[in-house]
VOLO-426654 format. One record per residue (C-alpha): residue in one letter; chain; x, z negated, y. Coordinates in Angstrom, 3 decimals, padded with zeros to 6 digits. Layout:
VOLO-426654
   rest   kette       east         up      north
      A       A          X          Z          Y
...
***
This chain:
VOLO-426654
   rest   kette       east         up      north
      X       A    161.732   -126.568    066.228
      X       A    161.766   -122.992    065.636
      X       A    157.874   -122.929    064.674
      X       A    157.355   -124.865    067.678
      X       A    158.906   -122.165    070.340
      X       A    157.412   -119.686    068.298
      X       A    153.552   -121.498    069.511
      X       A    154.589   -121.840    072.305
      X       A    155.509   -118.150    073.274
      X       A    152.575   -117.287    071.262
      X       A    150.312   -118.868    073.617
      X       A    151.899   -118.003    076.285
      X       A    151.541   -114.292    075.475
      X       A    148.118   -114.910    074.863
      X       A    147.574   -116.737    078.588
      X       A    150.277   -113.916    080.279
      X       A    148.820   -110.629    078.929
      X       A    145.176   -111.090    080.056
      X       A    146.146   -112.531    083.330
      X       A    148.934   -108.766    083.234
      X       A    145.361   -107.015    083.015
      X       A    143.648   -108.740    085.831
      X       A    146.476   -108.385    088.610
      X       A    147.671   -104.505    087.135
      X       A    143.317   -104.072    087.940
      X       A    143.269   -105.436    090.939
      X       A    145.902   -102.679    092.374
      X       A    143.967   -099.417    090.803
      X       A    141.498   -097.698    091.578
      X       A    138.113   -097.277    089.169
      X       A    139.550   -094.113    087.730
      X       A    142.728   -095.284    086.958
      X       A    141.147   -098.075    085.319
      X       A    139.112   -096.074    083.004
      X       A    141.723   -093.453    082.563
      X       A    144.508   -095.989    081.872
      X       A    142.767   -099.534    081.497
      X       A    146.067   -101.479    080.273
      X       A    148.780   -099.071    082.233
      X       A    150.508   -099.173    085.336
      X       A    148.407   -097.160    087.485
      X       A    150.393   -093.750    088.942
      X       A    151.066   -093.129    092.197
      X       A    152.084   -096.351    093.529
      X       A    149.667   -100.038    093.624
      X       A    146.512   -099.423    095.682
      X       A    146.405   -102.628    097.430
      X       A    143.098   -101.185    099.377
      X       A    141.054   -103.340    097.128
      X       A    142.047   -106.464    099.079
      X       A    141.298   -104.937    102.291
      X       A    138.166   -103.508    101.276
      X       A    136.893   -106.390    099.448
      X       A    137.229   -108.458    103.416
      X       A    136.429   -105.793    104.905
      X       A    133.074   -103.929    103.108
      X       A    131.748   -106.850    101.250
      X       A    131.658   -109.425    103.510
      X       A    133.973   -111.787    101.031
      X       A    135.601   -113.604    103.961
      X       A    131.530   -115.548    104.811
      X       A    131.364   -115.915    100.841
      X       A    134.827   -117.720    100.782
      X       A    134.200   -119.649    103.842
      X       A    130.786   -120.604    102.026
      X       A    132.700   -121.697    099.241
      X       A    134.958   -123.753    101.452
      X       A    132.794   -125.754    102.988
      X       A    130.629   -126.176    100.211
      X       A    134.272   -127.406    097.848
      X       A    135.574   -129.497    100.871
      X       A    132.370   -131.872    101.032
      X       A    131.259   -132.048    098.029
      X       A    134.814   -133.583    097.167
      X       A    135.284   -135.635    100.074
      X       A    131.936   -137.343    099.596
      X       A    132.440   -137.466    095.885
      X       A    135.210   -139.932    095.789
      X       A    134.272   -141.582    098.740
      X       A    131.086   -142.532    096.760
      X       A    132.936   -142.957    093.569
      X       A    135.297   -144.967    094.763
      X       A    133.224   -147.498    096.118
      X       A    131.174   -147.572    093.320
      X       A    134.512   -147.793    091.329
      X       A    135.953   -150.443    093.646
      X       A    132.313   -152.670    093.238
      X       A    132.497   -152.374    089.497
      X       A    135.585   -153.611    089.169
      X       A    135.362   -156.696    091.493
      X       A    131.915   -157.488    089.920
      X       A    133.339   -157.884    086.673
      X       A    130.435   -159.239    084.608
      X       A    127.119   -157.674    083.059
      X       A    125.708   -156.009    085.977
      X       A    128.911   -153.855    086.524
      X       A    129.106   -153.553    082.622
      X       A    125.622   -152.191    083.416
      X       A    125.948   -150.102    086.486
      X       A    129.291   -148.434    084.488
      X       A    126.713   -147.645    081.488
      X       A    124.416   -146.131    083.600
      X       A    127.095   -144.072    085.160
      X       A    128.360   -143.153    081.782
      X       A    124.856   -141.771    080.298
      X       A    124.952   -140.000    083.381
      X       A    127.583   -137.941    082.195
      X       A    126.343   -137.149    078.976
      X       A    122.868   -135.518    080.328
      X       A    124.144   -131.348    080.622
      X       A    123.067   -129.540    083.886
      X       A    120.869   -127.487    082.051
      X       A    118.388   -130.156    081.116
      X       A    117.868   -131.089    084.830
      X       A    117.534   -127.580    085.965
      X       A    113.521   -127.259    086.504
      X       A    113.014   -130.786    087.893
      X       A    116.225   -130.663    089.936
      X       A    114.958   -127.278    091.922
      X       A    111.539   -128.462    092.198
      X       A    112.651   -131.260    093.803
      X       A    115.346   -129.164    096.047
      X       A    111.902   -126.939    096.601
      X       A    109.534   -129.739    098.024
      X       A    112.893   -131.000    100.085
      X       A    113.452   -127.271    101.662
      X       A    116.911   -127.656    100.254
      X       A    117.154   -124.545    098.707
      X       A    119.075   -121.717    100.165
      X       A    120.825   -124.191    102.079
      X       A    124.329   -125.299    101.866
      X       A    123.931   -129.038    102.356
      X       A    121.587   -128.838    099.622
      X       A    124.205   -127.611    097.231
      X       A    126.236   -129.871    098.501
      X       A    124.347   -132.782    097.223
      X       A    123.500   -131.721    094.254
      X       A    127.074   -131.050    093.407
      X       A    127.747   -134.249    094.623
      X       A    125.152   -135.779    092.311
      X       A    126.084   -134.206    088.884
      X       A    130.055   -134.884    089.717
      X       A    129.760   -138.171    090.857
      X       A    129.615   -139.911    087.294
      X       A    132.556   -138.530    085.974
      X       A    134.428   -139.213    089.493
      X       A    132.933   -143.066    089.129
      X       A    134.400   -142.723    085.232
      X       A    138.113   -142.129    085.983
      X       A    138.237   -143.891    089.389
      X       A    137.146   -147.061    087.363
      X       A    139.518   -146.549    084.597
      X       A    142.059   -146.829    086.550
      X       A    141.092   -149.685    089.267
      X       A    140.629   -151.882    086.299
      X       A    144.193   -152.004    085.618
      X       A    145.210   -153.122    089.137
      X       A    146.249   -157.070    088.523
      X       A    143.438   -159.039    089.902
      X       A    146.173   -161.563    091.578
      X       A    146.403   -159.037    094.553
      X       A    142.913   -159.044    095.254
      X       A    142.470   -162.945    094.441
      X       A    145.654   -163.093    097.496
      X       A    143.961   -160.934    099.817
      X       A    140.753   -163.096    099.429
      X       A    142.375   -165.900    100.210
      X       A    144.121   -164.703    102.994
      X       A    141.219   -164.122    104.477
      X       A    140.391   -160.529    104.136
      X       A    137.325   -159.246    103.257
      X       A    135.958   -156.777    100.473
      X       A    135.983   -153.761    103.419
      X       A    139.610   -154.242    104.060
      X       A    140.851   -154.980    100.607
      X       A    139.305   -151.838    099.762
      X       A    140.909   -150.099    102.348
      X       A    144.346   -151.424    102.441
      X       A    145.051   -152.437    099.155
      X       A    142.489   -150.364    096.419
      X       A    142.533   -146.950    097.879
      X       A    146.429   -147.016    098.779
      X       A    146.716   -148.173    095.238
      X       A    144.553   -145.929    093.655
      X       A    145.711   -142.125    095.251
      X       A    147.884   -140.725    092.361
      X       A    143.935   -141.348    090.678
      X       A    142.033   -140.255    093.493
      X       A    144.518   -136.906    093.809
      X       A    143.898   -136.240    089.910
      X       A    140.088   -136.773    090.245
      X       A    139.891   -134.753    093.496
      X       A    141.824   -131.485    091.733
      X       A    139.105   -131.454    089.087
      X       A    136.118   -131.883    091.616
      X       A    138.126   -129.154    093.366
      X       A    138.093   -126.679    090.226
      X       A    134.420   -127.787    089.259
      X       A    133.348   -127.276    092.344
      X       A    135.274   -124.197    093.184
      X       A    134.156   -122.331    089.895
      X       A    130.733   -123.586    089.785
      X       A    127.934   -121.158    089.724
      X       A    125.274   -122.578    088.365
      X       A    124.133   -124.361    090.776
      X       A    124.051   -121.676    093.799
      X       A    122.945   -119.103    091.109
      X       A    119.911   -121.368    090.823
      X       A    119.433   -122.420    094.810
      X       A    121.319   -119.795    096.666
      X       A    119.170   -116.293    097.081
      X       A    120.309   -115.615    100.894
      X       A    123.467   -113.810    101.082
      X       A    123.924   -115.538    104.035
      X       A    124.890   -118.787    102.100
      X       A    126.278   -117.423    098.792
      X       A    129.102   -118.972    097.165
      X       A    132.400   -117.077    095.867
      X       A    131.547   -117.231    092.517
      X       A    127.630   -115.860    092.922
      X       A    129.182   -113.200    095.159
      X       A    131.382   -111.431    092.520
      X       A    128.207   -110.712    090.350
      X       A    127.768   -107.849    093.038
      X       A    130.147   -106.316    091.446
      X       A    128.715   -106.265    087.901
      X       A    125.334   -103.670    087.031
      X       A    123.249   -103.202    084.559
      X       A    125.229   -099.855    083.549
      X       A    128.468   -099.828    085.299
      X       A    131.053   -102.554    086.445
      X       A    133.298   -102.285    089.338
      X       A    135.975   -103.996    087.665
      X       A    139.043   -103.402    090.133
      X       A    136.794   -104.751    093.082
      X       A    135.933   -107.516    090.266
      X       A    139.583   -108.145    089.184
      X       A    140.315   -108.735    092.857
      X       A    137.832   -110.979    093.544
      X       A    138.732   -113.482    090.833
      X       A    142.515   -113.641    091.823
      X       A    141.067   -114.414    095.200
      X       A    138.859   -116.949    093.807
      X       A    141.490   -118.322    091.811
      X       A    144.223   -118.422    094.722
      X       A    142.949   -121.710    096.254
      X       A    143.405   -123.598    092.822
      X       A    146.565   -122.314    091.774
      X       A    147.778   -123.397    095.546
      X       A    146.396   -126.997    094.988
      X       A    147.711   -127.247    091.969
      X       A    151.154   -126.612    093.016
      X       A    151.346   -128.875    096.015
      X       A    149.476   -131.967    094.227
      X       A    151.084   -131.487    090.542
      X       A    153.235   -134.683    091.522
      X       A    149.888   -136.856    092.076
      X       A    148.145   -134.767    089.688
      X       A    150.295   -135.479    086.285
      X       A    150.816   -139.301    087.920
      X       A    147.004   -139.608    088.052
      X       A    146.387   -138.553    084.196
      X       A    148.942   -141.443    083.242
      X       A    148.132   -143.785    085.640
      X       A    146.402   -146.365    083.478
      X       A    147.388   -145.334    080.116
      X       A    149.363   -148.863    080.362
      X       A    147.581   -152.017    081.451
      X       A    149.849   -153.599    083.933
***
């Protein structure tokens, strides 16, 4: 028991001092942060680094970039997957064994592999340095794994309530509707926090389409603050806590779906 606290506050020190760093470096300026990199800065926080970084680097058109790019590319995501999920299941012989293996290699091929042919393609489309264009490619590469979990669980719903619904006369539209997806959202919340946090953190993806500052992404937009000789690291402290404000507010409104969706499934019922 002892050993086990003693982990635990272990790794919590090693999760809470970093994180110490980033927030103490957000509120100094660039000489306090050389002078004193691990210190409370004198004089007081200098909360002018959130202003400034709104104000003088345009971050407010990188985060509603972001946005928009996160908000669709989830939506569409599990809407896909979860018809996809919702076919597999009520096909339930060798061609949704099949279509589920097909999904599955899909997850195993890494972005990188697909990076050439993927912006070629995006190229000859005129999809680059265009958000809709990163939003279907996002949609693309996230979709298996959405498809993945979303089956996993819709497989354990008892097949007796879609057997009643068919015989009371409903189709496959409105079973899915009023039955599956009701059913299925402690899943569909879990699934849509992790497109969220993919989607949210990816930069990849706009690093390889995005060249426009017009349409750059949170992520690609903090690598302003990074040179070849010198590093603005308060201005880049800043930005990640704003980066990582709209997951840490997810989180905490959809824990209660969130650790329901990880065990939902883990017994057949």
């Amino acid at each position: 028991m002892i050993f086990r606290k003693s982990a635990l506050a272990v790794y919590a020190l090693l999760i809470l001092i970093p994180l110490l760093v980033v927030v103490l470096t957000s509120v100094k300026t660039l000489q306090q942060t050389f002078a004193n990199p691990l210190g409370i800065p004198e004089g007081g926080l200098q909360f002018s680094n959130y202003v400034n970084i709104f104000q003088e680097q345009t971050m407010a058109g990188y985060f509603m970039n972001s946005a928009v790019v996160t908000l669709f590319s989830v939506s569409l995501t599990l809407l896909f997957a979860s018809m996809v999920a919702y076919g597999i299941t009520r096909l339930n012989n060798w061609i949704g064994n099949l279509l589920f293996l097909l999904f599955t290699i899909g997850m195993m091929v890494p972005a990188q592999v697909s990076m050439v042919p993927l912006y070629s393609l995006m190229l000859d489309l005129n999809l680059t340095n265009s958000l809709v264009g990163l939003i279907l490619v996002n949609i693309s590469s996230t979709l298996p794994i959405a498809v993945f979990i979303l089956t996993g669980f819709m497989k354990t719903l008892p097949k007796e309530l879609f057997e009643a619904s068919t015989m009371d006369g409903a189709g496959n539209w409105k079973v899915f509707t009023t039955i599956v997806i009701p059913l299925s959202l402690p899943s569909l919340s879990a699934t849509a926090i992790f497109l969220f946090v993919m989607h949210w953190n990816d930069l990849l993806y706009p690093l390889l389409f995005i060249t426009d500052n017009a349409y750059k992404t949170l992520p690609l937009a903090l690598l302003e603050f990074q040179g070849q000789y010198a590093t603005n690291y308060p201005m880049l402290f800043t930005g990640v806590i704003i980066a990582s404000a709209p997951m840490v507010v997810a989180y905490v409104f959809l824990q209660r779906f969130f650790v329901a969706g990880i065990t939902a499934g883990a017994v057949k019922g």
